[in-house]
Every structure is written in structure tokens, then in C-alpha cells.
N, C-alpha and C positions, 0 to 999 in steps of 0.2 A: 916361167912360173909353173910348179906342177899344182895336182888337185891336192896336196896334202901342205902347202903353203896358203891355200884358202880356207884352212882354219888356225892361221895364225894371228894377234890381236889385231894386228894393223888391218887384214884382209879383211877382217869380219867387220870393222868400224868404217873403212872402204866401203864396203856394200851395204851398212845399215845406215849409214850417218854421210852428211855434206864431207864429201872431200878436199875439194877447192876451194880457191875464193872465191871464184862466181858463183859456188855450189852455195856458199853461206850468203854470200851477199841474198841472193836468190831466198834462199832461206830468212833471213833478216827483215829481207823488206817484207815476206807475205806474212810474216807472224806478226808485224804491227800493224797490219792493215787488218786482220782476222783477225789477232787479240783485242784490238780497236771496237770494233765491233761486236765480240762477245761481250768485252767492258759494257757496251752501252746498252745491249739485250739484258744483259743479266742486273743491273741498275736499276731500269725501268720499267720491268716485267717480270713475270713469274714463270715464262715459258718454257727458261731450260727446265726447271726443276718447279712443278708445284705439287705439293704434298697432296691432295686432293685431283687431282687428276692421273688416272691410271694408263691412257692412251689415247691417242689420236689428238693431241693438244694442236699440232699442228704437223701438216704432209704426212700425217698416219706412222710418226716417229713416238715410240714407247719411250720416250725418257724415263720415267719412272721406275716401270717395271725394269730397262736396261739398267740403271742406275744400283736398284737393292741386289736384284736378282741375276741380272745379265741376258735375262730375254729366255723365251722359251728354251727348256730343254733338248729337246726334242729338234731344233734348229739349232741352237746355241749350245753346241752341249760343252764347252769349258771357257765359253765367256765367264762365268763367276768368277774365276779365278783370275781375271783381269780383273773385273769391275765392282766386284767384294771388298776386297783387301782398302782401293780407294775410299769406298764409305764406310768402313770402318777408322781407316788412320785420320777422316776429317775428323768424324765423332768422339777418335781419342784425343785429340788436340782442341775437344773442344767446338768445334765449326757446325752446328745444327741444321737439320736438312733446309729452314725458315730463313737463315743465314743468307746475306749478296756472298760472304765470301765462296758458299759451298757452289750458290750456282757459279761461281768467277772460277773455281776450280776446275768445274766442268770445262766451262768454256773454253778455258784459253789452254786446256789437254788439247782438244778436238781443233783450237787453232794453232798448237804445237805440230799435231799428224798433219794436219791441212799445209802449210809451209814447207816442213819434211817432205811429202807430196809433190807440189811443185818444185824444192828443189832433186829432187830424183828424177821427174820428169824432163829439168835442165840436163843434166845428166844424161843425160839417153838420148837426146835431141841432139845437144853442143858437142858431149864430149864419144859415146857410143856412135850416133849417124854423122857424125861432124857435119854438122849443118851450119849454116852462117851465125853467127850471136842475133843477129837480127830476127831471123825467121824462129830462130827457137827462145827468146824473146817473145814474139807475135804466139806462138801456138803454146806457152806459157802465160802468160796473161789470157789467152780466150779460156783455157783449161781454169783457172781460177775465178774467171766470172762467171762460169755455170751455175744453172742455180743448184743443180748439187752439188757441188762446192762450197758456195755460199751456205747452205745450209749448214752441211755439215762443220763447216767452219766455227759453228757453236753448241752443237746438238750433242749430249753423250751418248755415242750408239757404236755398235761396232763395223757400220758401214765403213766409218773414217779408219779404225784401225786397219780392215780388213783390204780395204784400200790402198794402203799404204802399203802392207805387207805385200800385198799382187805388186806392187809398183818393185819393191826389192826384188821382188823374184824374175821380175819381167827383164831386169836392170842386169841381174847375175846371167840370167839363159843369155840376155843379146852378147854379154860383154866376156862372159866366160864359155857358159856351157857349148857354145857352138864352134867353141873353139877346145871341143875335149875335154874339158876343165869339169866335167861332171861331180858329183859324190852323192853318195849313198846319204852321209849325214845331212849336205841340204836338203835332199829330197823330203825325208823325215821331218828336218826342222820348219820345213813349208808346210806341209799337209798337217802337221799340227798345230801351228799358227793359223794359216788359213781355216784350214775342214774345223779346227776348232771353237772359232766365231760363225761361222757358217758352215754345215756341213755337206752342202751340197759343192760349195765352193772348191775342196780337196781335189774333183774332179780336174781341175784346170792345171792343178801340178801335176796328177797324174797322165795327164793328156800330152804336156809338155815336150816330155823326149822323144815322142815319137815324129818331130819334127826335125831330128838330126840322126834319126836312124839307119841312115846310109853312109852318113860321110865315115873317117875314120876307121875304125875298126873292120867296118864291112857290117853286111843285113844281120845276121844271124848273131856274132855276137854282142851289137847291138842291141838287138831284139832281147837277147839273153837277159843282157845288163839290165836293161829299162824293166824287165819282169820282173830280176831279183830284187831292184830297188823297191818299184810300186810295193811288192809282198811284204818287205821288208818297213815300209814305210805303214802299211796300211795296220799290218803287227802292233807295231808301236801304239800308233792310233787307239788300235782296239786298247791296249792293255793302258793308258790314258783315260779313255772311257768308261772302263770296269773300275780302274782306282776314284773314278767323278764319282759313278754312282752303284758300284758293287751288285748287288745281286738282283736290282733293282733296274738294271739296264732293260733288261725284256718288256719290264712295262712302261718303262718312259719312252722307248721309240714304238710300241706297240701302239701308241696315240697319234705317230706320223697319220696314219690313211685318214684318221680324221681330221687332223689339220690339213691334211690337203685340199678334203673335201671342204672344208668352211670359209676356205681361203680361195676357191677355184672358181668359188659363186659369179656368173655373169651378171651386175646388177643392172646401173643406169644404161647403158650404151651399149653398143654390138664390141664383140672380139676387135675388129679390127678399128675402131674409133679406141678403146683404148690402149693398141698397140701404138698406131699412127702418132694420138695427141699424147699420152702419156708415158709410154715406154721410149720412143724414138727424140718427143717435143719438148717433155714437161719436164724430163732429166737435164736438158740443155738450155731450155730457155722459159722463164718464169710466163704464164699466162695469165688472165686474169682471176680472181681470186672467189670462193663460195664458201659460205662458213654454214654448218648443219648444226643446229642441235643436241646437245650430248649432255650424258648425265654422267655422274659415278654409280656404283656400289651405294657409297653415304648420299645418294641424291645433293650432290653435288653438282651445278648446272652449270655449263659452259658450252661455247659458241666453236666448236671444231674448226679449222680454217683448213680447206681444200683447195684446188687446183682444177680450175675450167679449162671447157674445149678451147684451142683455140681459135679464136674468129675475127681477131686484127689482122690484116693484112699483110703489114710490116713484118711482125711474127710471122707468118706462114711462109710470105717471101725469103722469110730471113734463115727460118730451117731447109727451106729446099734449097736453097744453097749451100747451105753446108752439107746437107747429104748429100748431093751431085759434088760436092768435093771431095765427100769420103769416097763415094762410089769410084771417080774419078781417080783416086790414089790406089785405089784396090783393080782397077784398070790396071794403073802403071804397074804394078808391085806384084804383079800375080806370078811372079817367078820365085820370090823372095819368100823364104820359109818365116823369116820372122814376120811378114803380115799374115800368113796362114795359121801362125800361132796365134796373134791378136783375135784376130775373127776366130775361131775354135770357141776363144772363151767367150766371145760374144755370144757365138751360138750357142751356148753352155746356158743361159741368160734367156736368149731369145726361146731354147726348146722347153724348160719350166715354167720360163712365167708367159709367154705367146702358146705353144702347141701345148702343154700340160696344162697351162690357162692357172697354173701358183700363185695366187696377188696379180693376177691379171685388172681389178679393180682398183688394185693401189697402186700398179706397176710403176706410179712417176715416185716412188720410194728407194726404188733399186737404182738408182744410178750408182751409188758409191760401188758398185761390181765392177761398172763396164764403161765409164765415163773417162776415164782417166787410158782408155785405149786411143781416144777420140784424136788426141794431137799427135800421139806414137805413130798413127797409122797415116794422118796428114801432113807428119813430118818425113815418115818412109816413103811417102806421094809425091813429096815437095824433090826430096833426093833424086827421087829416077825421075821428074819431069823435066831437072837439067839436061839430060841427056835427049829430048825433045826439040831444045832448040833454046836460044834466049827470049824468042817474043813466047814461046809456052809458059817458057819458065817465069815469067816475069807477071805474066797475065795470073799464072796461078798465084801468085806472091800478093798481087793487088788482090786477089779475091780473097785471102784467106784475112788481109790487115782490115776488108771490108765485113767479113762476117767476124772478128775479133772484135772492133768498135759496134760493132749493129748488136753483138752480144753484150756487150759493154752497157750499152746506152739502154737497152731495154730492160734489164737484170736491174741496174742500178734504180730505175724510175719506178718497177715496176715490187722490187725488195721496198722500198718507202710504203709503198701502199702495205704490202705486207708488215712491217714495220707499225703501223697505226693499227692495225688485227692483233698483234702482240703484245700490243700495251696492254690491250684490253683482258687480257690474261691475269688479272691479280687475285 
């Protein structure tokens, strides 16, 4: 295969869409289990979508404003153009923002991405690490009981798309780019999918090739390459950005410094209580629940529902085990460029919202960035602990099927209770 056969129709649908049968299977079953569930959110409550609420309805998720608008500017600068054109063609057909079917719309998009999601992540497990079906099975069902997962499985927000897209691109670098397979045209068509739902996000493409900068070609015109691409890609971008918002660009990022600052605020708890419980905990595993007071604009009154420390046991137990098993695969792997790539974009994540302190208050919102690295890197972990011995490898195998059910069981008990907070959304 050369690089100029990966923009042929079949390549492209390869790398965007389920290839396989297990790829759809995989795909199949997690959209009726997440379309399932939007079905019965969107039935019983107002939560995806209520016209009277502007934010924070629930986990500091903008429905609303993602929905008209596509989210700030200034972060979001060509979500519109995703998230537009949808609430317009409901309203032309008819479907009122008041409508179950407009929330069902939403939902079962975001449980279409979430599905797509898991099966990509099949994909990269089974067919990219060839991992056993079983293990990539196990670190496929713990990736979709997360509670960002679960969330986002009904939430219109561009975490899930942007989620999705990192997973394509994570999919193409392990399975092509490292095997030479570069192009200038992916690179572009990432950074403006991704940087353009989130624009800090970009960074993670462009960070990417410097993780096979040696092999092939040699340093230097490696190095060349990956320059003229990034230039070439970040161009496009801008010229993107100028056709968003014309002459009018200078003053809608000229408002980044202050959303940083409003968004950087340390309120209830010290930096590291919300890195610990919320950035590392709350993205992974649901705690128990605090709802605040909250008004609109139209003094409009609603009951916020947030995300507590956490201080069950079980839970506590239950994430340091899975961290010492990340940790523990980052152990084995530390030779392997593709866990170096993984962890880059975590720390992409970790240096804005930990050390720049960005939503460092909401930080359990950001999982859809960096959650979905979670199983790639314990199934890279899983890979080289074979080579440790069989009682290693086997000991790791029990503890991963033991933090997949322990994620299971508490996500499911602990979403019901979330679940009776949402109702109360009408």
C-alpha cells in the first residue's frame, strides 16, 4: 500500500467506519445499549435539551448553548458548522426544540459516536495490537462503562465527536503512519476536525509525527517533513478560521485571556483534590452526586447536578487499581513509541487543565479528550506483560476483568441514582 492509495474510497471508509464483522458487531451491540438509554433519558426528562436552561444542567455539560451555537468561540471555533446545520434541518422538518423527537435526535447521534468509539477501539486492540478477542473484549466494555462514556452516550457536545475523531487518528498513526504511510492531506484533515471542535486539541496532531521521526527516512528529512506538514496544515486552519469569522477573528480570540482567567478559578478544594478526585476519578468512575442551585438569565430555577469527592472505599479501591495498572503498562511499554504518543496527549490535558489550572473546577467534564487512551495503553500493557512470563501475564488479565466489573457495578448503581436527578429536570 502506498500513501496515495490512502485516499482512495475504500481506505478512507477503512479508517472512518467499522471494517469487520466484529468491528460492526462491536458497533451494533453498543448503539442499542446507548441508543437504549438515550431513548429513555430523552422520554423522561428534559435534560438533553431544555429550552430554559443555558448550562450546567448536569456535569457542567452546555447542551444548549452546544446545540444553537456549538460552544464558545473562542474554544469551539467551527463546531457551528457541525452543530448548526442539525438544528436547523430538525426545524425544517418540522421537530421543535420542546419536541422528545428533537431530544432523540440528539441523543442517539452521540450514541451513534459513542459505538463508532468502541468499535475503533476493537480495532486497535483486536485487530492493530492483536490482542486475544477476549482481552480486547475486557478493555472494551470497561472503556464504555466509564462514566464519560456513559455520559456522553447522550449529551450533544463536541466531546463525543472530538473523541471519536482522536480515536480515527490514533487508529491511522498505529496502523499506517508508523509504517511510512504519512500524508500531508491527513494531517490537515485532523487538525481541522479536531483543533476545530476544540482548539487546543490540534496540538495532539501536531505533536504526533514526532514520535517516528527517526525511523525511515532518517532525522533530518523527517524532521523536514513533519515541519512542512504542521505549516501546511496549521495554513489551512487559519484560512478556515478567517472564512468562520472574517475580519472579526482578532476580537473573538482576543477574549481567550479572559476565559482563561474565569475558567482557571480555584474554588471549593485545593489543585490537587481536584486533579486526584476529578480529573484522574470522576472521568472514570461515577462518585456520589451534589446538586447547587442555579438560575437562568429568565430566572429560570434549577437544581445543577455535580460530582462529589470521593469517599467510598470501594471507589477509591477501585481507581488505584486501575492506576497502578496504567502505571504498570507504562512500566512495561516504555520502549514503545506508540505509548509515548498516548501519554503526550494526556499530558496535552494534564498541562491546561492541572498546571495552567483551565476548568481545573470542572475538570471531571474533560474526559471525552483523554479517556478513551485508558484501554489503548492497558492493552499496549497487556501486550508486553506476555512477554514477563504466564503467571504475570495472567495475574494482569485477572486484574484488568476485576477493575472492568468493579467499573461495571459501580457506574451502573451509581448512574440510577443519577438517573432520579434527571428526572427532575422538566
Amino acid at each position: 500500500m502506498t500513501t496515495k492509495n490512502l485516499w482512495n474510497k475504500a481506505e478512507i471508509l477503512r479508517i472512518f467506519f467499522p471494517n469487520s464483522s466484529s468491528e460492526w458487531r462491536v458497533f451494533a451491540v453498543f448503539f442499542v445499549l446507548y441508543a437504549g438509554l438515550g431513548y429513555f433519558i430523552a422520554y423522561t426528562c428534559l435534560a438533553i435539551y431544555h429550552p430554559e436552561i443555558p448550562w450546567d444542567a448536569y456535569w457542567s455539560f452546555d447542551n444548549r448553548a452546544i446545540v444553537i451555537t456549538g460552544g464558545g468561540a473562542d474554544r469551539h471555533p467551527l463546531s457551528l458548522w457541525l452543530f448548526r446545520p442539525q438544528y436547523l434541518f430538525l426545524n425544517l422538518i418540522g421537530i421543535s426544540e420542546k419536541d422528545f423527537a428533537f431530544r432523540l435526535w440528539y441523543a442517539w447521534v452521540s450514541a451513534g459516536l459513542m459505538a463508532l468509539s468502541c468499535s475503533k477501539i476493537w480495532r486497535i486492540l483486536f485487530v492493530v495490537l492483536e490482542l486475544p478477542s477476549r482481552i480486547s473484549a475486557i478493555l472494551v466494555l470497561m472503556f464504555a462503562g466509564f462514566s464519560s462514556s456513559i455520559l456522553l452516550s447522550f449529551t450533544p457536545e463536541t466531546y463525543v465527536w472530538r473523541m471519536y475523531f482522536l480515536l480515527v487518528f490514533v487508529n491511522y498513526y498505529l496502523e499506517y503512519h508508523q509504517n511510512n504511510y504519512s500524508s500531508v492531506l491527513y494531517s490537515i484533515v485532523f487538525t481541522c476536525l479536531v483543533g476545530g471542535l476544540t482548539i487546543t486539541n490540534a496540538l495532539k496532531i501536531w505533536i504526533s509525527p514526532f514520535f517516528t521521526i527517526t525511523s525511515g527516512e532518517g532525522f533530518w528529512p523527517s524532521l523536514k517533513k513533519i515541519l512542512v506538514n504542521g505549516l501546511l496544515s496549521i495554513s489551512v486552519f487559519a484560512v478556515l478560521l478567517y472564512i468562520r469569522f472574517g475580519n472579526k477573528i482578532i476580537s473573538v480570540f482576543s477574549g481567550a485571556e479572559g476565559t482563561l482567567e474565569k475558567f482557571s478559578k480555584v474554588k471549593l478544594y485545593t489543585p490537587l483534590e481536584y486533579f486526584l478526585h476529578w480529573f484522574c476519578g470522576a472521568n472514570v468512575v461515577f462518585p456520589d452526586f451534589i446538586t447547587k442551585k442555579y438560575h437562568s438569565e429568565t430566572n429560570f430555577f434549577y437544581n445543577a447536578i455535580f460530582p462529589d469527592l470521593f469517599r467510598d472505599k470501594f471507589q477509591i479501591a477501585l481507581l488505584v487499581i486501575f492506576f497502578v495498572c496504567i502505571v504498570v503498562s507504562i512500566f512495561l511499554s516504555y520502549k514503545k513509541s506508540a505509548m509515548w504518543l498516548l501519554l503526550s496527549w494526556w499530558a496535552v490535558d494534564f498541562l491546561l487543565h492541572v498546571v495552567v489550572k483551565f476548568g481545573i473546577s470542572s475538570s471531571f467534564v474533560y474526559g471525552g479528550h483523554f479517556v478513551f487512551l485508558y484501554p489503548i495503553i492497558l492493552g499496549i500493557g497487556y501486550s508486553q506483560s506476555r512477554k514477563q512470563g504466564k503467571t504475570f501475564s495472567r495475574s494482569f488479565e485477572v486484574f484488568l476483568i476485576l477493575i472492568c466489573f468493579g467499573i461495571l457495578i459501580n457506574n451502573t448503581y451509581q448512574f440510577l441514582q443519577l438517573a432520579d436527578l434527571l428526572h427532575q429536570i422538566q
